[in-house]
KEMARTI-751173 format. One record per residue (C-alpha): x, y, z; residue in three letters; residue number from 1. Coordinates in Angstrom, 2 decimals. Example, Ala and Ser with C-alpha at 12.3 -4.5 7.8 and 13.67 -1.06 7.14 Angstrom:
<rs>
> 12.30:-4.50:7.80:ALA:1
> 13.67:-1.06:7.14:SER:2
</rs>
This chain:
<rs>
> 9.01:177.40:11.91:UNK:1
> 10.82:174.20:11.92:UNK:2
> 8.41:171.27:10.00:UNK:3
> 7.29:169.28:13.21:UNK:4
> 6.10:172.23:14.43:UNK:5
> 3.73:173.06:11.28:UNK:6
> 2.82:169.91:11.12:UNK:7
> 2.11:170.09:15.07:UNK:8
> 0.07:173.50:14.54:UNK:9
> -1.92:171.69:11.70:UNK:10
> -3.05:168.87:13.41:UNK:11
> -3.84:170.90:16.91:UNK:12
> -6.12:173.13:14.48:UNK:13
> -7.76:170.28:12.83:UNK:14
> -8.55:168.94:16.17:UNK:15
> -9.99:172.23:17.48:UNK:16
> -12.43:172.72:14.70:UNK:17
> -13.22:169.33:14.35:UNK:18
> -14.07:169.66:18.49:UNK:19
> -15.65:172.61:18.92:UNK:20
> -18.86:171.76:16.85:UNK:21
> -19.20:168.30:18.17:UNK:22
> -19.25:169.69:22.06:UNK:23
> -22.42:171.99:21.09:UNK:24
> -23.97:169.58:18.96:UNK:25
> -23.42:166.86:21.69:UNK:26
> -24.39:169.07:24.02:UNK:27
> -27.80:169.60:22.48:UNK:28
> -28.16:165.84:22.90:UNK:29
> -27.05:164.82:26.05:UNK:30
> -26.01:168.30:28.22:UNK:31
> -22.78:168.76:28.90:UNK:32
> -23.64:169.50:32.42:UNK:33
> -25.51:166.11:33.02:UNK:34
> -23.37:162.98:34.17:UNK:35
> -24.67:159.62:32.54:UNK:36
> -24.11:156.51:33.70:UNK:37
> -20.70:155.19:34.30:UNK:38
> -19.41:159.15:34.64:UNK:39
> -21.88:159.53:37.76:UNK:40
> -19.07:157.01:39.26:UNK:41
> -16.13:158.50:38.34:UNK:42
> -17.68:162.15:39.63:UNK:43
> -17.17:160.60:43.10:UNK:44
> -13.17:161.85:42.31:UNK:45
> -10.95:161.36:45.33:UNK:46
> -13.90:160.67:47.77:UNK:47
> -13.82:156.91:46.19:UNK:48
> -10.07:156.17:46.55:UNK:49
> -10.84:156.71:50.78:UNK:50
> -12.19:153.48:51.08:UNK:51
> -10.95:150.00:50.11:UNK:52
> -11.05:148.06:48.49:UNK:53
> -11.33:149.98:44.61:UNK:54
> -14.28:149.37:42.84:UNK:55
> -12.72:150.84:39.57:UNK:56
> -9.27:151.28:38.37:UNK:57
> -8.00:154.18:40.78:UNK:58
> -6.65:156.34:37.98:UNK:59
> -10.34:157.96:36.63:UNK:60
> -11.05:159.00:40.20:UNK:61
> -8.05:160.81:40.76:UNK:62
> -8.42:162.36:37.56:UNK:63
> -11.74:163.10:37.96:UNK:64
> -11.35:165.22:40.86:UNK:65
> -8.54:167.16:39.77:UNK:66
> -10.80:168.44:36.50:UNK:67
> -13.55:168.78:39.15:UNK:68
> -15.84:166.61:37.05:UNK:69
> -18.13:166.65:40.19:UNK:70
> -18.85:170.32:40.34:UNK:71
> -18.67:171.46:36.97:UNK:72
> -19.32:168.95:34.24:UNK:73
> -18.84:170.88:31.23:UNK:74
> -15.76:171.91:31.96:UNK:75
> -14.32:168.89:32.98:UNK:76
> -15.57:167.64:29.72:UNK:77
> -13.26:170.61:27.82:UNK:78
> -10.20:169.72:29.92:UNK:79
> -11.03:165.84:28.53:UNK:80
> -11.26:167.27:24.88:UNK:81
> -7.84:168.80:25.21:UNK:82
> -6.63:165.39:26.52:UNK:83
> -7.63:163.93:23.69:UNK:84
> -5.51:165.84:21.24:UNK:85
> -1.86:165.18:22.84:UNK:86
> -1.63:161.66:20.98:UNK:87
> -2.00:162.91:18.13:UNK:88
> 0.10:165.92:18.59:UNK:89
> 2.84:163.36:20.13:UNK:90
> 2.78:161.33:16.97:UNK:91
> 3.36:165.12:14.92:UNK:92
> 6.08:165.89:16.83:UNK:93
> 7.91:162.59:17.69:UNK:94
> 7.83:160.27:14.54:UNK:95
> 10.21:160.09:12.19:UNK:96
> 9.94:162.65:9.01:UNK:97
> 7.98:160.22:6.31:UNK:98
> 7.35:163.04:4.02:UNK:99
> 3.50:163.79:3.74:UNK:100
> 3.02:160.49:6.19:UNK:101
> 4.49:162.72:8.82:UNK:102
> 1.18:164.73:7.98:UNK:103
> -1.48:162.72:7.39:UNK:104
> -1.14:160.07:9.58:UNK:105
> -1.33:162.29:12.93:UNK:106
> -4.30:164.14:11.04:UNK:107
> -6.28:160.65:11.12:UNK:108
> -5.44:160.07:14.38:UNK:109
> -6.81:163.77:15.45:UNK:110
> -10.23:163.51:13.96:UNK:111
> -10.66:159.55:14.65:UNK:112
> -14.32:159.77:15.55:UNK:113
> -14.47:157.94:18.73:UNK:114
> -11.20:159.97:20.18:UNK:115
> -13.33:162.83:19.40:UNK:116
> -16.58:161.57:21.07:UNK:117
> -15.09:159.71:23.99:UNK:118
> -13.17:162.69:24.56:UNK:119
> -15.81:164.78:25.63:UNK:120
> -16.96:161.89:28.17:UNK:121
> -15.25:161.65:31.76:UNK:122
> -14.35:158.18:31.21:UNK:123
> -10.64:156.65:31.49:UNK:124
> -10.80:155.93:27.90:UNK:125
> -8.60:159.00:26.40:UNK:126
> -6.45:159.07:29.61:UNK:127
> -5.34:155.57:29.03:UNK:128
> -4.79:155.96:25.51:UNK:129
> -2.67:158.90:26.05:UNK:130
> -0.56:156.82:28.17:UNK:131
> -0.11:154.31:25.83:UNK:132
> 0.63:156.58:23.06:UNK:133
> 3.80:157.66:25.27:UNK:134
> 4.41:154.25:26.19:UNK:135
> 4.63:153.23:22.98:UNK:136
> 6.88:156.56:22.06:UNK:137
> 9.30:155.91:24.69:UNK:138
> 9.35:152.53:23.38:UNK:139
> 10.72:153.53:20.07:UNK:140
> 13.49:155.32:21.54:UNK:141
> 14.47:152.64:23.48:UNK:142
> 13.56:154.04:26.62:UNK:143
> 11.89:151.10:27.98:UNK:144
> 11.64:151.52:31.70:UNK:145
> 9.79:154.36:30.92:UNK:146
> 7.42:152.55:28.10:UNK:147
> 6.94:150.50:31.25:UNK:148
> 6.29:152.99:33.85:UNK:149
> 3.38:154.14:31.51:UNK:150
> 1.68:151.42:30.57:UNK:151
> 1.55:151.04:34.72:UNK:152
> -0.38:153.99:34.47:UNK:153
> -2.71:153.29:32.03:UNK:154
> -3.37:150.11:33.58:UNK:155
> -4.91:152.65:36.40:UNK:156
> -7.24:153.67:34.10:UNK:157
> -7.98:150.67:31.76:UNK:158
> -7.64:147.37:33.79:UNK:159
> -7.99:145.30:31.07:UNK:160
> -4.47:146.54:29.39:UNK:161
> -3.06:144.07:31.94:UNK:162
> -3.74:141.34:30.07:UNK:163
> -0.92:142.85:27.41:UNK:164
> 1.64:142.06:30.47:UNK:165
> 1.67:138.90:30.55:UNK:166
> 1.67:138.50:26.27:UNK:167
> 5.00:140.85:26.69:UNK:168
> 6.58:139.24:29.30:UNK:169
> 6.09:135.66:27.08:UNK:170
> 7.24:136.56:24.02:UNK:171
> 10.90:135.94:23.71:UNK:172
> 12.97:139.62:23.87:UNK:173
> 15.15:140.73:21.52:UNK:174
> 18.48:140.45:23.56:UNK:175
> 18.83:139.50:27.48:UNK:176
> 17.64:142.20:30.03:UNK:177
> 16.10:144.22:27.75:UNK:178
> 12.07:142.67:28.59:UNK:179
> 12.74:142.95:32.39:UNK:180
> 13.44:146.66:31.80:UNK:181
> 9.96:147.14:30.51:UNK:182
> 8.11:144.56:32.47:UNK:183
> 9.20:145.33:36.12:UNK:184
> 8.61:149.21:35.93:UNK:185
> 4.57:148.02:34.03:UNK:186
> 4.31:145.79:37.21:UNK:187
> 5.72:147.86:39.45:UNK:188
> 2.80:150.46:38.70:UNK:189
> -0.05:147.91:39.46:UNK:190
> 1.12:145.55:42.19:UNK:191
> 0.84:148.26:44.74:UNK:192
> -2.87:148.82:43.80:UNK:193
> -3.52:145.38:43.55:UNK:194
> -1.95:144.66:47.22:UNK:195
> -4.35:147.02:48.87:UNK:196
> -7.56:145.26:47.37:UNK:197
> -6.13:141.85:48.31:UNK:198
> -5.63:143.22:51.96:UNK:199
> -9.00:144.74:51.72:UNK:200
> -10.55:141.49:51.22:UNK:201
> -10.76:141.26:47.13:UNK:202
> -8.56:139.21:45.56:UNK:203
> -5.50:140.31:44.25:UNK:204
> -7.03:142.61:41.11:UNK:205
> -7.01:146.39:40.14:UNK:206
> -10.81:146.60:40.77:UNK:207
> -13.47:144.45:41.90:UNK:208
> -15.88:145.26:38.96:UNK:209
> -14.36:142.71:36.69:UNK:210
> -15.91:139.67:38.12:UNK:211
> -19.02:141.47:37.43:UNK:212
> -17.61:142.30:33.76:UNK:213
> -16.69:138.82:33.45:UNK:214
> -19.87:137.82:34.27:UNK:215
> -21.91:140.55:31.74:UNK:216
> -19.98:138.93:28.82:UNK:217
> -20.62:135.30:29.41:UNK:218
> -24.53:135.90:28.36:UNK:219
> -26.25:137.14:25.61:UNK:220
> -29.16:138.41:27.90:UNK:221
> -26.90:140.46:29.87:UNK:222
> -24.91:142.17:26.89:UNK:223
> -28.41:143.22:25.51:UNK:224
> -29.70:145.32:28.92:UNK:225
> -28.51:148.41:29.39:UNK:226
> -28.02:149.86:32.95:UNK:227
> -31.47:150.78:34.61:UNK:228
> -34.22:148.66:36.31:UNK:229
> -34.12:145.49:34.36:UNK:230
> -29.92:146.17:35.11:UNK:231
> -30.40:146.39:38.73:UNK:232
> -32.73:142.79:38.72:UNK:233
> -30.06:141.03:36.91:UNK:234
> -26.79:142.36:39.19:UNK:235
> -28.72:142.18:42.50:UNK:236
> -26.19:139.67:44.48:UNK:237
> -26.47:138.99:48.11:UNK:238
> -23.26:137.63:50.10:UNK:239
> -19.57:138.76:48.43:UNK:240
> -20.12:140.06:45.32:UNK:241
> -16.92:138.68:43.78:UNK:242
> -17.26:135.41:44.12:UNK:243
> -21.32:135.40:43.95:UNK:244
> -20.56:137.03:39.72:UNK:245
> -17.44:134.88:39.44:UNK:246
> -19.81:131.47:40.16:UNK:247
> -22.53:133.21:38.10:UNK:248
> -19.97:132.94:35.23:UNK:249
> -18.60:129.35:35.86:UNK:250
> -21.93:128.12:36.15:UNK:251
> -23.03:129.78:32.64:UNK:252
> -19.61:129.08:31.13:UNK:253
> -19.89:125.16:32.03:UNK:254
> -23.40:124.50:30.91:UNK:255
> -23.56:126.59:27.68:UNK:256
> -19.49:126.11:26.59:UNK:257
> -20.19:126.12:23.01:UNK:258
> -22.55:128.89:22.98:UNK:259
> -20.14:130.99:25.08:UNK:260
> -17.43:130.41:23.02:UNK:261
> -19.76:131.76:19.97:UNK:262
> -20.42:134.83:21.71:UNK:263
> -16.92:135.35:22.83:UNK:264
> -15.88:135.12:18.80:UNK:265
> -18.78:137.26:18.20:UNK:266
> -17.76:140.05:20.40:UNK:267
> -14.47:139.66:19.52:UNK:268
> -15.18:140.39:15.57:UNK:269
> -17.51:143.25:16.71:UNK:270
> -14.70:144.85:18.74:UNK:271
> -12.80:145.42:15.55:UNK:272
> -15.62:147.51:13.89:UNK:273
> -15.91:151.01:12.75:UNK:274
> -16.80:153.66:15.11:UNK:275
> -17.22:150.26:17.36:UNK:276
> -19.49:148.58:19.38:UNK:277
> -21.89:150.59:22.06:UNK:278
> -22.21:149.22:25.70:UNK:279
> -23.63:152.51:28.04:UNK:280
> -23.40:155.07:24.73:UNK:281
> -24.79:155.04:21.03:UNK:282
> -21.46:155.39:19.54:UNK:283
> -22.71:154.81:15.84:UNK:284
> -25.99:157.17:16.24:UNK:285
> -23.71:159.88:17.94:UNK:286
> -21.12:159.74:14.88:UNK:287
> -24.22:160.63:12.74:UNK:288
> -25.85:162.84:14.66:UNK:289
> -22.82:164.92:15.20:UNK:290
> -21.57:164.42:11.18:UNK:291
> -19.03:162.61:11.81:UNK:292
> -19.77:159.61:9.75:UNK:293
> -17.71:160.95:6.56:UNK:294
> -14.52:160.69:8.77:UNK:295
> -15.15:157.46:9.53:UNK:296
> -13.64:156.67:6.06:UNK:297
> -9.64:157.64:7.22:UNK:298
> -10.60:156.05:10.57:UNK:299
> -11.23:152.67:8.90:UNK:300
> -7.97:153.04:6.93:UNK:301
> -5.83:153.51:9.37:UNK:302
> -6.79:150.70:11.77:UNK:303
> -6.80:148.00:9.06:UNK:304
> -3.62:149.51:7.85:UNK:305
> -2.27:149.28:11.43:UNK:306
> -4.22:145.85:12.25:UNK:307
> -2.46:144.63:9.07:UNK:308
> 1.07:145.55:9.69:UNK:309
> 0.78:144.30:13.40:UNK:310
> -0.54:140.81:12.09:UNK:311
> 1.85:140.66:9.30:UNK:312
> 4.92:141.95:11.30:UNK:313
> 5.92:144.80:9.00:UNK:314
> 4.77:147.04:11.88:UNK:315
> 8.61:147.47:12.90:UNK:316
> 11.19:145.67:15.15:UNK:317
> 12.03:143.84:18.34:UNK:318
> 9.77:144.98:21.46:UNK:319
> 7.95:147.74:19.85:UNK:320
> 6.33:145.17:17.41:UNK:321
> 5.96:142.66:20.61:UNK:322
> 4.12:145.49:22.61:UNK:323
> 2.07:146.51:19.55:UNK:324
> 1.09:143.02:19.23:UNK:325
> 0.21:142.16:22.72:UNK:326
> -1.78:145.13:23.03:UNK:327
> -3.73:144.51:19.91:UNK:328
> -4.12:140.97:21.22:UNK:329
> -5.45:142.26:25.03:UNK:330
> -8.25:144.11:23.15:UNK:331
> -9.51:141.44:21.32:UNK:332
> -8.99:138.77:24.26:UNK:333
> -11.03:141.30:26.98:UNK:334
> -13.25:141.35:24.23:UNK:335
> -13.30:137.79:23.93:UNK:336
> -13.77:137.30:28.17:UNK:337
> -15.76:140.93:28.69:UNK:338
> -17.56:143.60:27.02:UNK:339
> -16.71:144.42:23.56:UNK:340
> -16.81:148.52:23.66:UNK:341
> -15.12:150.91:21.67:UNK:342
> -14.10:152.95:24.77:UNK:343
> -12.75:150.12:26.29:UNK:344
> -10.73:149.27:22.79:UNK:345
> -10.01:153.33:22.33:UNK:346
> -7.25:152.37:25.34:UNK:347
> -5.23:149.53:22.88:UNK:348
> -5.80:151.37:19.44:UNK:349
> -2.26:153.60:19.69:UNK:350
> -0.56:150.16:18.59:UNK:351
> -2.02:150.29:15.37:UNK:352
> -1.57:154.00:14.91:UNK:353
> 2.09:153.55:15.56:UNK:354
> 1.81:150.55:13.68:UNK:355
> 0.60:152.65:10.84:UNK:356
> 3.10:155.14:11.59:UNK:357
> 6.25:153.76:10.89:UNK:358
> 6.29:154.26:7.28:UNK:359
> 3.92:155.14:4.03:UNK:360
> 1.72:152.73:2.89:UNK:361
> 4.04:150.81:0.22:UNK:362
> 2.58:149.40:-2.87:UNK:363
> 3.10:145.44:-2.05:UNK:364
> 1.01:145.93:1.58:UNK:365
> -2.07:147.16:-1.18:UNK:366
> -3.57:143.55:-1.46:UNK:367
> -2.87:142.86:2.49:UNK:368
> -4.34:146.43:3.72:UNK:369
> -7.69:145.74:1.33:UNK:370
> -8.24:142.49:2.60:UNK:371
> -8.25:143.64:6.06:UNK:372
> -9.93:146.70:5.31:UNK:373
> -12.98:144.89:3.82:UNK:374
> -12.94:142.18:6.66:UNK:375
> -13.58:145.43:9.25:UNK:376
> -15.64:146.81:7.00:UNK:377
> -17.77:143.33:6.96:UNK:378
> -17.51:143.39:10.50:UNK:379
> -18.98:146.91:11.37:UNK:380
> -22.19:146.35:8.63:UNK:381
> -23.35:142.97:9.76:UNK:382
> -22.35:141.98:13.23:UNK:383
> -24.80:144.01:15.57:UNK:384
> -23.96:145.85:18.68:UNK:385
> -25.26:145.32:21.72:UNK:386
> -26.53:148.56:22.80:UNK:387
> -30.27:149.31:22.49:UNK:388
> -31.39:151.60:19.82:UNK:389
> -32.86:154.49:21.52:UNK:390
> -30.71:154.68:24.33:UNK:391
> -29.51:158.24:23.68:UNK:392
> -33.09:159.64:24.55:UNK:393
> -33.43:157.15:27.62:UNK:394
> -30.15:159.25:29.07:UNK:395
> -31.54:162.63:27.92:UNK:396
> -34.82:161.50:29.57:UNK:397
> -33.19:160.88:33.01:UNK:398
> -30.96:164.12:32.79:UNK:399
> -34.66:166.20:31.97:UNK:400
> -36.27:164.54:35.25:UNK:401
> -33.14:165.38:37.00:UNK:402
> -33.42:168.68:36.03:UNK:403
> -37.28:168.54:36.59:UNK:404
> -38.68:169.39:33.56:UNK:405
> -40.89:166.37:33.08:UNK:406
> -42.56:167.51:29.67:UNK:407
> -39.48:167.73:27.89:UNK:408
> -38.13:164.09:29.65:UNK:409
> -41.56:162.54:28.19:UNK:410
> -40.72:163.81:24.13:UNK:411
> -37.52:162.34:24.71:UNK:412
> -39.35:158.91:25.44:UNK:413
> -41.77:159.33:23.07:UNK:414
> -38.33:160.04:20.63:UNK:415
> -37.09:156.62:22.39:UNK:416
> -40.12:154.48:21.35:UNK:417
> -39.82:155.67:17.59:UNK:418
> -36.30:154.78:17.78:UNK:419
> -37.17:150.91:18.73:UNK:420
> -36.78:151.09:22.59:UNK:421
> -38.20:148.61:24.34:UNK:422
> -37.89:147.56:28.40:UNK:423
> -38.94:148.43:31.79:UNK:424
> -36.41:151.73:31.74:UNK:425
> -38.96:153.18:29.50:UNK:426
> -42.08:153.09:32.16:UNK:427
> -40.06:153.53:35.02:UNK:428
> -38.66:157.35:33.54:UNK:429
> -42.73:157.60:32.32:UNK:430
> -44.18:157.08:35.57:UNK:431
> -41.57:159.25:37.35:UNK:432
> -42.29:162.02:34.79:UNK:433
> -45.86:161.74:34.56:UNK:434
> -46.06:162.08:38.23:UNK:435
> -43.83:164.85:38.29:UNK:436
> -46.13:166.28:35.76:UNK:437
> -49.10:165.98:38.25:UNK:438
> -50.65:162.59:36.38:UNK:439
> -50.44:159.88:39.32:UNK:440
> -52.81:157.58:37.84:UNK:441
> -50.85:157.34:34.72:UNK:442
> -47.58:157.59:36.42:UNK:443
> -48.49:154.64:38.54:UNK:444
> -49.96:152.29:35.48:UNK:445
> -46.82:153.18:34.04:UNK:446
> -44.95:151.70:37.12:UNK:447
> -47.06:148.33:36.99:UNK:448
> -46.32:148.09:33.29:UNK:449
> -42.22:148.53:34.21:UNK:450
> -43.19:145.84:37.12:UNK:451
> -44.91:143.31:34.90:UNK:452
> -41.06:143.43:33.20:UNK:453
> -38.75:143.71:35.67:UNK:454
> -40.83:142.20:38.74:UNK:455
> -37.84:142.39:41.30:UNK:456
> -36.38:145.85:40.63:UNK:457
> -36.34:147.58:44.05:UNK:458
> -36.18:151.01:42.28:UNK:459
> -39.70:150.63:40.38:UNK:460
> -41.08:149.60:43.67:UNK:461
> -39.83:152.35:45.44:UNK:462
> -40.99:154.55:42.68:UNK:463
> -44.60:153.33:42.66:UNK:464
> -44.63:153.38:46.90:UNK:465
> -43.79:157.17:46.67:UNK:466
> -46.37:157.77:43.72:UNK:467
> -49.22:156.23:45.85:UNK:468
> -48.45:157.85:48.78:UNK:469
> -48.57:160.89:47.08:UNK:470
> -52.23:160.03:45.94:UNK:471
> -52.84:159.48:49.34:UNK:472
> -53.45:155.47:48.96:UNK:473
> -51.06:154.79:52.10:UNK:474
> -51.60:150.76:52.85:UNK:475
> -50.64:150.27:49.13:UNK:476
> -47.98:152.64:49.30:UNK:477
> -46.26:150.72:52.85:UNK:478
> -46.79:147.53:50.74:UNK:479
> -44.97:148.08:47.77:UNK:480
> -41.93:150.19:50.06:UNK:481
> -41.81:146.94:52.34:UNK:482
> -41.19:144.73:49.13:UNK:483
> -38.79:147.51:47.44:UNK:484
> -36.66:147.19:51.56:UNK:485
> -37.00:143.54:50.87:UNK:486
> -35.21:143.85:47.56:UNK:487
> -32.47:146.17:48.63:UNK:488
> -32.51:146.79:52.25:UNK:489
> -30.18:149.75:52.07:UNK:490
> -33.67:151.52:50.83:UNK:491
> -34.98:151.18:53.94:UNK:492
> -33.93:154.49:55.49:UNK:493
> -35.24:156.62:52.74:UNK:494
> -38.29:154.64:52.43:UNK:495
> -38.93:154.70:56.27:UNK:496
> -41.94:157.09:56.25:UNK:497
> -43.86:154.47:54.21:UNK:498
> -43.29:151.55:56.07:UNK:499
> -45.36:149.40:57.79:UNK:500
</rs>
């Protein structure tokens, strides 16, 4: 067997075993046949791309119906898994022969903790990266229209990789027609997508969440609340959602510049920490929970080796080094303007493998590499995440009422408050459980507590009009389903029956 193909065969088998116990021990935590939060979304498949204009980049739907992520879940979730090995195996089979580089290097890449965890989610993370892993490839072998063509594609997945174009397309090339070739095939993937939202009313954009994104990461308040009830309160926009989030962020932007532009550094720095930063998903509880924390140790080495050689310039020549660098740079800046999330940064981190990549560390990039090493290192002990601690057995709580086994949801919130979790999630999945459980008076105090902290959350008055009419209290019950209607009139159907 030829040595690419060993080293191939060694890194697929690495990845399998490395896999296989993290899907049952992540399946003992959150089920792999539950969707949670953003996945419930993508699940929608091709049935979202019928309407205009997108709400998310196009390219998770369409993927998400072909591995039937709707109807079977855990399956779905394998195909992902598999996904998640091919940049590695690229890198084993297409980079040059650096002796036991050739080797290790993919092998890091393999067992990178959150390519292994995102992997088993049904999230565009993995697809994009794999894109830009071949992007990069092509790249390398001077095959630039298609380097082009793909980083289209993973722009479908990942909008925020667009913000790499326009770094590429500034930087000065390397010799005359050579940065059309990769920028006009890159555009020519997203300008098509982009034209149907602008004549579907949204403005010229790959999706029409990112004024809502943009909005998220101008505030503290809002990087700090999970999705749920107090969530729903803070999004609830009335008119053209666009412009209504893209005001909401001028208007924070221009009164509080200084303390925006603290945050902004602030996420930045956090979206260069190891496993990364959280946003709908514990990364840094799952890592320990599944035992992956000891491999965290090869994952910080190889992105401050690559981070270093990308910021340095030793990470090779021409465009490749451009591309590495704008990507690198997109990260951080959609960090900067957005959510700093390590599935969001999975999408930009095959620059600094192939930055790693092209050769052995040598002994004068020692002093360099340690320096950056034990800035990230800084980074991911003492500037905090955003996500809530606890969140893990919110989800599993939801997926246990969903699968109506109330007991069960209520350990997992009991499990949540030891953890630290705090908010009106907590009492809202309470007083649906206790309720389920046949408790309505403590189901209901439960939904007063959740209203005392998120007073205008149209689910938790919906939820408390259905608990009181099922304890027969029916003027109470029309009251609070006429104020839930009032909220969010597109409740009023299902809430009909209660109303005045």
């Amino acid at each position: 067997m030829r040595p690419r193909l060993w080293t191939a065969t060694a890194v697929l088998a690495a990845g399998v075993l490395v896999r296989v116990p993290v899907f049952g021990g992540l399946d003992g935590i959150l089920p792999a046949e539950g969707l949670y939060v953003d996945e419930r979304v993508y699940a929608e498949g091709f049935g979202a791309l019928d309407s205009l204009p997108f709400q998310r980049p196009p390219g998770m739907y369409a993927l998400a119906g072909l591995v039937g992520a709707g109807a079977d879940p855990a399956r779905a979730r394998w195909v992902m898994s598999a996904l998640s090995l091919l940049p590695a195996l690229a890198l084993a089979l297409a980079m040059p022969r650096r002796g036991y580089w050739s080797l290790l290097l993919p092998l890091a890449v393999v067992v990178q903790p959150d390519l292994v965890v995102f992997g088993l989610q049904l999230l565009p993370a993995v697809p994009a990266a794999v894109a830009v892993t071949g992007a990069l490839l092509a790249l390398s072998r001077g095959r630039r229209a298609t380097a082009g063509a793909l980083m289209g594609a993973a722009c479908l997945f990942r909008a925020e990789l667009l913000l790499a174009l326009p770094l590429v397309a500034l930087l000065p090339p390397r010799r005359p027609g050579g940065r059309m070739r990769l920028v006009l095939p890159w555009a020519a993937a997203v300008v098509p997508v982009m034209v149907l939202n602008l004549a579907a009313g949204a403005g010229p954009v790959i999706s029409v969440n990112g004024p809502e994104n943009l909005w998220l990461g101008s505030e503290a308040r809002t990087l700090r609340t999970p999705p749920g009830v107090e969530f729903e309160q803070l999004v609830a926009v009335e008119g053209r959602q666009q412009q209504t989030f893209l005001q909401r962020a001028a208007d924070g932007i221009s009164a509080r510049p200084l303390n925006w532009l603290l945050l902004g550094l602030r996420k930045s720095a956090s979206s260069l920490s190891v496993p990364g930063p959280g946003r709908n998903l514990e990364l840094a509880y799952l890592v320990r929970r599944l035992r992956l924390a000891p491999l965290l140790v090869p994952m910080l080495l190889l992105v401050s080796l690559g981070l270093w050689r990308v910021l340095r310039g030793g990470a090779g020549a021409g465009e490749e080094l451009r591309t590495q660098r704008a990507l690198a740079g997109a990260a951080v800046l959609s960090a900067f303007l957005f959510l700093p999330a390590a599935r969001y940064r999975l999408a930009a981190m095959p620059a600094l493998w192939m930055a790693a990549a092209a050769s052995p560390p040598r002994r004068r990039e020692l002093a360099g590499w340690g320096c950056v090493a034990a800035g990230v290192l800084a980074v991911s002990l003492l500037v905090p995440g955003p996500v809530r601690k606890g969140l893990t057995q919110i989800q599993q709580a939801e997926h246990r009422i969903g699968r109506r086994r109330p007991r069960l949801a209520l350990e997992s919130l009991a499990r949540a408050r030891e953890r630290g979790y705090r908010g009106a999630d907590l009492h809202n999945l309470a007083g649906i459980a206790l309720s389920m459980a046949g408790d309505g008076e403590a189901g209901l105090s439960s939904f007063r507590e959740g209203l005392r902290q998120a007073p205008r959350s149209p689910t938790l008055w919906k939820n408390a009009a259905v608990c009181l009419a099922g304890m027969g209290r029916r003027e109470e019950a029309s009251a609070a389903a006429a104020t839930a209607v009032r909220l969010n009139p597109a409740l009023r159907e299902e809430l009909a029956p209660l109303l005045p």
